[in-house]
N, C-alpha and C positions, 0 to 999 in steps of 0.2 A: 058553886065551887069557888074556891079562894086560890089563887098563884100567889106561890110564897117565893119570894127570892133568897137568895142565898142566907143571910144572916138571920133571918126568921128560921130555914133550916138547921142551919149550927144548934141554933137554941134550942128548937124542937128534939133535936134528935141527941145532944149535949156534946158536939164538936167544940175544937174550941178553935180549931185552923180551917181554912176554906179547902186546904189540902186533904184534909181527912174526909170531908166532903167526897172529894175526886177519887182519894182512894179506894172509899167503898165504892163507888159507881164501876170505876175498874174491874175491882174485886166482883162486880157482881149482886153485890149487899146494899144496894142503891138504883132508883129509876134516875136514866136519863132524864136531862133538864127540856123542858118546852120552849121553843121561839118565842118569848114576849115581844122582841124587838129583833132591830139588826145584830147587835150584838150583846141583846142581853135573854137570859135563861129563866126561871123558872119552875117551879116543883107543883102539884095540884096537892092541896096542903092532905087531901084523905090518903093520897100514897104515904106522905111525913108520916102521918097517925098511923097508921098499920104498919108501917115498918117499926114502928118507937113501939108498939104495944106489941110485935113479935119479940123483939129483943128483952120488953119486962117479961113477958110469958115465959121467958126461958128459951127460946127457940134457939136453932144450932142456925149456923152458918148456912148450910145446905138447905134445912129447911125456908132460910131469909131467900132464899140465891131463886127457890120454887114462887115463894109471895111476888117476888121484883118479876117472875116472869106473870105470875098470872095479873100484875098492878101493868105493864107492858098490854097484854092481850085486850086490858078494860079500857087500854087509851083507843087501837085498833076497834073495839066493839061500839064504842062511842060516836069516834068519826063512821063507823056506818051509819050510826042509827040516824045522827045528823043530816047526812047526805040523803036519806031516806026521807026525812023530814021536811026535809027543802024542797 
C-alpha cells in the first residue's frame, strides 16, 4: 500500500484546491487523512482509486458517502488483523 499525500490526491481525484479536498471530507464524499507524522496527513492511495472510479462509474453522492463508510471500516478491519498478527 502507497500514502499519497495531498497533492498526489488533488491529482488523482482532479481537485485543483487543497480546499476542495477538505470539502469533500466534510461533506462525507472523502476518507479521512492518516498520521504520517506530527503534522502531516495522508490518504492510502486504494481509497483515492475507489473513490475516482465511483465518481467515473456514475455514482451519486449517497452512494460515495456508503464507499467512504465501508473504505473507513477496511482501515478498522486492518488494524485488527495487524494486531492479531503481532
Amino acid at each position: 500500500m502507497v500514502i499519497l499525500r495531498l497533492p498526489e490526491i488533488k491529482r488523482v481525484l482532479g481537485h485543483r484546491a487543497d480546499a476542495s479536498v477538505y470539502n469533500a471530507i466534510r461533506a462525507g464524499l472523502f476518507t479521512t487523512g492518516v498520521a504520517i507524522g506530527q503534522r502531516a496527513k495522508g490518504w492510502p492511495d486504494y481509497e483515492a482509486q475507489a473513490i475516482a472510479a465511483a465518481r467515473v462509474a456514475g455514482k451519486s453522492d449517497a452512494e460515495i458517502r456508503e464507499l467512504v463508510k465501508v473504505l473507513h471500516a477496511k482501515r478498522t478491519e486492518l488494524a485488527i488483523l495487524d494486531g492479531v498478527a503481532a
